[in-house]
Structure formats: C-alpha cells, structure tokens
N, C-alpha and C positions, 0 to 999 in steps of 0.2 A: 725872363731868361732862364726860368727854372727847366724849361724844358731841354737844356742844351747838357740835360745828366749828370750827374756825380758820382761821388765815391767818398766813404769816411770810413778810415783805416787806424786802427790800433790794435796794442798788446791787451789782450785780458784783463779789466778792472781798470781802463783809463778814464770809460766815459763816455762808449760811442753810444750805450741804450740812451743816456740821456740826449746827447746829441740830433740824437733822433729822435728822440720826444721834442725837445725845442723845435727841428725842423718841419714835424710836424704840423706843429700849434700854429709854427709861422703860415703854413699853408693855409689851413683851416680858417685863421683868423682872415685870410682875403679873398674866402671863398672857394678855395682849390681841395676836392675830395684831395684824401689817400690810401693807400694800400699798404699794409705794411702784417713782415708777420712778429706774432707776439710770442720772441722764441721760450723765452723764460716766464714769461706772465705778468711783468714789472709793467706793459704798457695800458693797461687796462686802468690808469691809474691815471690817464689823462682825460679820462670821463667826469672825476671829480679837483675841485676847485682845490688846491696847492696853499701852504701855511701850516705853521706848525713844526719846522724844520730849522733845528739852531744851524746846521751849515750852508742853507740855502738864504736864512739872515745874510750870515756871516757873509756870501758871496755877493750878494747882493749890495749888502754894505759897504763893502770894497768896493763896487761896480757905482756905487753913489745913484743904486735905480729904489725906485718905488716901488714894488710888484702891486701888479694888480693880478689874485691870486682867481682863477677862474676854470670851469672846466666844459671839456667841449664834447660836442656830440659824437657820436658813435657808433659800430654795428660790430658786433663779436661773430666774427664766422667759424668754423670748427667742422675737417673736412669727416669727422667722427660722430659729428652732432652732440656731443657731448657736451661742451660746453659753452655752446655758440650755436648758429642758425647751421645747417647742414651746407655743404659746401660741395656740390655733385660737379659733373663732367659725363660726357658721352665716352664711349669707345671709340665712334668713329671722330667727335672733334679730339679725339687726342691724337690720331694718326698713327699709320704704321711708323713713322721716324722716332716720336717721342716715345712711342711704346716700347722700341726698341733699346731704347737707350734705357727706360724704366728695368724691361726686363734684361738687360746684357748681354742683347742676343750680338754674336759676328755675323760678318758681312752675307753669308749663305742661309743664315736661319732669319737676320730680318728680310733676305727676297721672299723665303715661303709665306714670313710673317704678309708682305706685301702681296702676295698674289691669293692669301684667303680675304683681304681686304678686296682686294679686284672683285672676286669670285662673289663676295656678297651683295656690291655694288652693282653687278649684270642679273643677279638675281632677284633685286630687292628686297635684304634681307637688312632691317635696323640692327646695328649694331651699337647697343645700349648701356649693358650692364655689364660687368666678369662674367656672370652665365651664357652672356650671350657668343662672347667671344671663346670661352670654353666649349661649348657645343661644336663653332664653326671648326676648330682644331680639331675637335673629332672628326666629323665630319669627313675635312679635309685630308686626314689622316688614313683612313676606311676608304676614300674615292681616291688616291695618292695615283694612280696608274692613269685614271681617266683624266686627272687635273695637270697631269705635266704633262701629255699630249696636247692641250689646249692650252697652258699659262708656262710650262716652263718646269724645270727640274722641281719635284718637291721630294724630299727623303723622307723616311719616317721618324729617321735621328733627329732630324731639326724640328719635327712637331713634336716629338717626345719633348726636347729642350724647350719650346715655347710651352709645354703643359705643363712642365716641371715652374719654371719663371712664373708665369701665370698662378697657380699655385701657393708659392711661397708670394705674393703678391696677395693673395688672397685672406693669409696666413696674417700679415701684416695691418689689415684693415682695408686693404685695397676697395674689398666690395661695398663700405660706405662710400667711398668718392665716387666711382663710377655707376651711373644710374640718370633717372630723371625725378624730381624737375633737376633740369641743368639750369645753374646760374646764368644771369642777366647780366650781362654786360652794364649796362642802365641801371641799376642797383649797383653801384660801385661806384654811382659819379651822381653822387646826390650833395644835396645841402639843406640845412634848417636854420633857420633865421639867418641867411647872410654867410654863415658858418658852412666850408667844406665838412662833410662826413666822412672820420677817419674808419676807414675799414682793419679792424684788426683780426688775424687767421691766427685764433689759439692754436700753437706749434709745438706746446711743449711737448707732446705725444710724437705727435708726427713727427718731429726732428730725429725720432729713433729711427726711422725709416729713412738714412736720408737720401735715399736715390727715389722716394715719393717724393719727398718734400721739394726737392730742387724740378723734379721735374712735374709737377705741379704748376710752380709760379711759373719755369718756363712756358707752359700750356699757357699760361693766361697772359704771362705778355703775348704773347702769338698769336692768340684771340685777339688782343686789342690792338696789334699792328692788322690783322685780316680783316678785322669789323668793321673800325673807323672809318671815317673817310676822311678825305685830306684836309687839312685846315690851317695850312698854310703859318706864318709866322702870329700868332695869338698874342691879345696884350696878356693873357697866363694863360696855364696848363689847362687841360680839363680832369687830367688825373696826375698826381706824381706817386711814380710805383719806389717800393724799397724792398731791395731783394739783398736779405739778410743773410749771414752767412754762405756770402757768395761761393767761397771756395769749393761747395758740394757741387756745386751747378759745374763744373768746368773739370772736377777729380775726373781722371781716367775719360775723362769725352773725347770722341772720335772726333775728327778733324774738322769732318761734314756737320756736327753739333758744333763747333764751333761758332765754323763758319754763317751757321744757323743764325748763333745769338748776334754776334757782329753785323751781320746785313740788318736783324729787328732794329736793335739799338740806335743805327747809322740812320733807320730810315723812318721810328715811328714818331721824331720828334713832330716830325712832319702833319701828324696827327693827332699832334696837343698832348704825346706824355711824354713827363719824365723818368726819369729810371735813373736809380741811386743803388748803389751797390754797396754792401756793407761787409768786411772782413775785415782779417787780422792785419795781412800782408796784400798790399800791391800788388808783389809778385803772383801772389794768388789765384790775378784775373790775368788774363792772354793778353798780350801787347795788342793785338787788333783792336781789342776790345776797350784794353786803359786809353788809347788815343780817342774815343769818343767821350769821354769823361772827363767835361772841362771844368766841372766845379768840385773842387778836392778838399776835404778836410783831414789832416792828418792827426792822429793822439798820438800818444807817446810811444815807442817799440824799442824791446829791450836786447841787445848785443853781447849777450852773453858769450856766446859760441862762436865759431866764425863762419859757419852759416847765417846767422842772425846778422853780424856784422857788415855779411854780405847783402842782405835785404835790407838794413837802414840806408848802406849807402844807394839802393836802385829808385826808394824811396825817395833820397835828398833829390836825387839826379832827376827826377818826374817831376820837381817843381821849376819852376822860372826862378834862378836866382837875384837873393836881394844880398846888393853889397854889406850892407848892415848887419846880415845874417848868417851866420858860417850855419846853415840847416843842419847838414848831419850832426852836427853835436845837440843841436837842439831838440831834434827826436827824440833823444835818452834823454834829455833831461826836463821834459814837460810833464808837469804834472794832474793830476786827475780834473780833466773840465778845462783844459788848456789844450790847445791844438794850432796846429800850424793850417793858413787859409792861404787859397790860390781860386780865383773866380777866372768868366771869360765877360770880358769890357764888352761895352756895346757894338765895338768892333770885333768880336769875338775871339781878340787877343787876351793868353791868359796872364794875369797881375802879379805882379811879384810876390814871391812869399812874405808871409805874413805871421807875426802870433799873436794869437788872441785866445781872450777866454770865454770862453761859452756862457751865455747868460743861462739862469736856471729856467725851469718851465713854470710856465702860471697854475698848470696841470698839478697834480698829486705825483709825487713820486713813488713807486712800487706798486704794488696789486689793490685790486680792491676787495674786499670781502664777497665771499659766494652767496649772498643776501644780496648785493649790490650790480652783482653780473647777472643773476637772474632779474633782477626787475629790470634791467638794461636790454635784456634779450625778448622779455615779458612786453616792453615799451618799445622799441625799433622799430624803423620804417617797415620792414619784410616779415616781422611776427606773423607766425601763422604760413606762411607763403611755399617755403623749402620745407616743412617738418616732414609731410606726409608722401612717404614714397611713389609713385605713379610705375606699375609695370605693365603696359600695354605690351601689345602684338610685336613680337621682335622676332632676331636671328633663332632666338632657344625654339620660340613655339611654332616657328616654321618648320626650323628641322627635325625636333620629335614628332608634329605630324608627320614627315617625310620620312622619320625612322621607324615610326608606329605601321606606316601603309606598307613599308618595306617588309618590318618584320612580320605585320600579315601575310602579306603575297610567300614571303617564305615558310611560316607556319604555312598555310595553307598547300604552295607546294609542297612541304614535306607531309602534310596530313595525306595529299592527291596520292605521294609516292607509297607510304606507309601502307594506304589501301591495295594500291595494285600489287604490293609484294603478297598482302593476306590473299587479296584474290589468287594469284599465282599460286603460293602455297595452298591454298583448299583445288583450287583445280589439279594439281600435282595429285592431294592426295585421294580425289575424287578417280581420277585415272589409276592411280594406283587399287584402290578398291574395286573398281572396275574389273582391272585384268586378274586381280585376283579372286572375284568373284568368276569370271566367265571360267579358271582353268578349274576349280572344283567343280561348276557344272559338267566340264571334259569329261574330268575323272570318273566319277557318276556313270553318264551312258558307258565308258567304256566298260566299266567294271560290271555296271549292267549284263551289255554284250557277252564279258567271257562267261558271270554267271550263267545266264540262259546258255552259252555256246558249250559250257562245262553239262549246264541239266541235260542239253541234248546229246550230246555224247554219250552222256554214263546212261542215257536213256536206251539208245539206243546199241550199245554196248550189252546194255543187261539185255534186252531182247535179245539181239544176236545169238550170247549165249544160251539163253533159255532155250531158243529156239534149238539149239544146235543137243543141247540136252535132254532136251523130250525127243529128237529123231533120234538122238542115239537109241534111248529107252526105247523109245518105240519102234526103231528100225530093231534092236533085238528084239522085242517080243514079235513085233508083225515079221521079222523075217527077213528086212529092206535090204542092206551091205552085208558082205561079206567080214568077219573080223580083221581083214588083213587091212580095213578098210579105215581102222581105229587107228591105226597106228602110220 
C-alpha cells in the first residue's frame, strides 16, 4: 500500500533525513527501487553498514531491538556529473509547459515559447541540448513576421525574455542536464540481490538553483506517469519517488502547474509508484494535492509566532483524531526521531493518529568519504553508460546550415550588387571620357578652320594690297589714272 503516497513534515533538525533513510531501507529491503534526492549529502551513508553510534545504541536500547547493522545498494546520480553518474534530459521531453515554469515566462511569452516548439516539430528539427533551443529562439526571433502569419502572434519582447531565462539557465549549470544520452527510465528500477536500488541525485549544488531542481523531479515524475503503463493494484511499488523539499515545486506555480502535479499524483499510483513528499509545513503543499497523501508522518513544528501557531493547528486538523490524543499539543512537543503516524487500512480509511518513534537505519548515518563515493560510482549498474556526451544532428546544426546558405545567398547578392554599381560607375566614367574626348576634337578642327580662314584672308588681303600698290606705282609711272583718282 506504499503506493497510495505520503508526506513527512517537520521543523528543521527534528529527523525527517533520517526518516527517510529508514523508509528507504524499508523499501530496499522488499525489493522496491527508490529515488530520492540527497539535499545535504547525509544519504550516501546508507550505502555503508550502521554501528558505531552511542545514540543510535541508546535508541535502540529503549526500542528493546537488535540491530542488524547493514548497508544497501545504490547509484549516485549528479545532474552536473560531478559527483555522481551524469543525470541528462531532452529539450523537447521537458516540454514547452515545464520549461516555462523553469524559465518564468507569463502566459504570452510561454505561447511563443510553444509555437517555436510547433515550428520545430513540422520541420524536423531535434531539440536536444540549451544550444539547441537557443538557436531556435534566434531563429524564430529573425523570421518573427513570417511565423505569426502561420502560428500566431510572436513579439520580439517575448524571445528577448525567453533568451534572457535561457541564458541565466545556462549560467546556472543548465547545459549539463539538458543533452544526450537522456536517462532510462529502467535504470531507476533496478535491483541486486533481492535488494531495491536506492537512486540518490547529489542536490547539494543543485538546490541553489531551486526552480532547476524542483522542476527537475517534476520532469521525472511526468516521465514516469507517461512511460509506464498501467499496472493496476501491485502486491508493491515498482518505484517509490521522494520529492524532498517540496515547497520549491509549488512556490509561485501557476495554477495550470498545479493542476499538473495533482492529476500525476491522483493518477500514477495506477502505474506502481509512489510519491512521498517531504517539507517543513503541510501547508507547504496545495490542499488538491495533500488530499492524495494518505500516509503522513509528522515531526515536531515549532509555534513560535502566530503564524506558526496557525500551521500546527492546520497540521493537527489533516490527521484523523485519537481520543487519547490532544495532537496539536503534541506537535510541539515531539522530540527528535519521534513523529506523529496516520496510515490508509486496507480499506483505504486513514488510522487514527498515532506517536511513535522512529527506529534507527541499519544504514551509516551521514556521508560517506569521497574515497568511498567514487568506488561506488566506479562499481554501479550504469558505470561508464551517461559519462560520455553524444551531440548528434540537431535543431543548432540544422539552422546554421540554414543561416550559413542564407548568409551566402546574401553575401553573394550583395557581392552581385557591389559589382553592378562598379560597373555603373566605370560606364559613367567611360561616357564621361568620351564626351570629353570627342569636344577637344571639336575644338581642334574649328580652330583649325579659323586658322587657315585667318591664313586666307591675310593672304589674300596682302595681295589686294600689293596689288593695288604697284598700280598705283605703276599707273604713275605708265601714265594709267588721273591723280584726282588717289584720292
């Protein structure tokens, strides 16, 4: 009946890591994988065998148990590769929805978001990696006119803000998790001797990021509600997921995220997992959401304030009361490894509250030495498997072909252009040379012309005269006119 979900809630330093380590172990030991992430690094310490601890005596002692101190199998994931197997995702399995909510886009910037996803989908274009989907925003950004005649408004304000989100995403570490090889489903629901394999996702990184991290595990429950398939009421789980510091997952989420998680939760039990949620406060998670949560552990929550005050008692009110038990006082006053329990019966009615104390884990309490997590990582099912990045044929190397042939044809018209203006200009200045050669030839003959028109005149001028000179002389001497004739 693990699959019918939980929740374990307390104040800071009560006891829920351990909690969760015990519930763990409890899985593991009957065969049931887990996923869980490992926000502080303390859970890696369920790898090795437990002993050695005067207060886990001491609780045990009281408890009149035996421990049988043991440690269980495991696989370190790490979406940085850093200190675990590499932990990837696609672009397109994340979705334009969860992307949205990653990068905080509103309701007009995740439709553009959604119609470059369209756009790549009629084009056949993988969308893989951050490069890939950076590309498409340019892309989409540069053709903006042509793609809202055929998909729908796109501005170029809202791909600015998807390339700014994108970006700082990027800034973050983004580009290790999105890529290939993308995780296997089937790697996550293994087992070695008998023994579930607890999957732990080193977070302590990541939890700085926390609108990755929560939307993250989201993506992978969503994964394993879409993968599955139905499998009806199981004598166990096939997985039980633990989604730690749940409150990131629900801060500021749009309605529609919600509604989101509520229908998974509502519907993958159906598909053999369970889903445990872990925070401070109740209140924390959406009432849609706490109503699918029938197995609750509570730790202790402190009333300080009368806020606080007001969250013990929404807290006592989510359990089935036991006459025996005035709950809201007993919230304050539980101490560390002590929690208040509420299960659902085989009739799926939940049990009266209850307290009780947490037995210790057979596990190692706190971290293990980085000597002991690399041979753990060295040794695992998937060694070797995620290390090695795969960047085949995608959305990037589609569209710089397509921007390379572009910017050819435009180089090259602009080279075609560049030419015919030189041609232009040397024909201009050919015609100019031209007319300026042909008017000095003008000049030329004419001046020619008056030359010789001047030789001939003064030629024939000086004859004239001459001529007119010797009759004089000579009409005096021969006799010819009369003097009245000079004048």
């Amino acid at each position: 009946m693990a699959n019918r979900h939980g929740v374990i809630t307390g104040a800071t330093g009560t006891g829920k890591t351990v909690t969760l380590q015990k519930l763990a172990e409890g899985f593991s030991s009957r065969g049931v994988p887990v996923f869980m992430a490992d926000i502080k690094g303390d859970l890696t310490g369920v790898t090795q065998p437990g002993g050695g601890n005067a207060k886990i005596d001491a609780r045990n002692e009281l408890l009149g148990i035996t421990p049988a101190f043991e440690g269980f199998p495991a696989t370190i994931w790490d979406v940085f590769g850093k200190n675990g197997h590499p932990l990837r995702a696609t672009v397109s399995e994340m979705g334009p929805l969860l992307l949205s909510r990653l990068l905080q886009l509103n309701d007009t910037q995740e439709g553009v978001l959604s119609i470059a996803f369209k756009y790549a989908d009629d084009n056949g274009m993988l969308l893989l990696d951050l490069k890939d989907l950076q590309a498409l925003m340019t892309w989409v950004g540069q053709n903006a006119q042509e793609l809202t005649l055929q998909y729908g408004n796109v501005s170029s304000a809202s791909v600015g803000a998807i390339q700014r989100g994108l970006l700082q995403i990027d800034e973050q570490g983004g580009d290790h998790f999105f890529g290939e090889p993308a995780v296997k489903l089937e790697d996550f629901m293994q087992t070695v001797g008998g023994k579930g394999v607890l999957n732990l996702l080193a977070a302590d990184q990541l939890i700085n990021a926390p609108k990755l991290y929560s939307t993250f595990l989201l993506w992978l429950l969503s994964e394993l509600f879409e993968s599955l398939p139905e499998a009806g009421d199981l004598e166990k789980p096939k997985l039980v997921f633990f989604f730690d510091e749940a409150h990131l997952l629900f801060s500021d989420a749009p309605q529609a995220l919600v509604d989101k998680v509520e229908q998974v939760v509502r519907l993958i039990r159906s598909k053999g997992v369970g889903v445990y949620f872990v925070t401070q406060n109740p209140a924390d998670i959406p009432e849609k959401v706490l109503a699918q949560l029938g197995n609750r552990m509570q730790h202790a929550l402190r009333a300080y304030t009368p806020q606080e005050q007001k969250g013990v008692r929404a807290a006592a009110s989510s359990f089935r009361v036991n006459p025996k038990l005035d709950t809201e006082t007993v919230i304050t006053e539980l101490g560390v490894g002590e929690v208040l329990v509420s299960t659902l019966d085989e009739k799926g009615v939940p049990t009266m509250v209850d307290r009780a104390f947490v037995v210790p884990p057979s596990g190692q309490i706190g971290p293990i030495t980085p000597e002991q997590r690399a041979a753990l990582i060295a040794n695992s099912l998937v060694a070797g498997v995620y290390e090695n990045v795969i960047d085949r044929e995608s959305a990037y190397e589609m569209l710089k072909v397509a921007a390379d042939a572009r910017f050819a044809e435009q180089q090259r018209q602009a080279e075609a252009e560049a030419a015919a203006k030189v041609a232009e200009e040397q024909a201009k200045a050919e015609a100019k040379a031209a007319r300026s050669s042909g008017s000095s030839r003008s000049d030329s003959v004419v001046e020619a012309v008056v030359k010789s028109a001047a030789r001939s005149a003064s030629s024939s001028i000086g004859r004239q005269i001459g001529n007119s000179i010797v009759r004089g002389v000579l009409g005096s001497i021969f006799g010819g006119k009369s003097k009245s004739s000079w004048f």
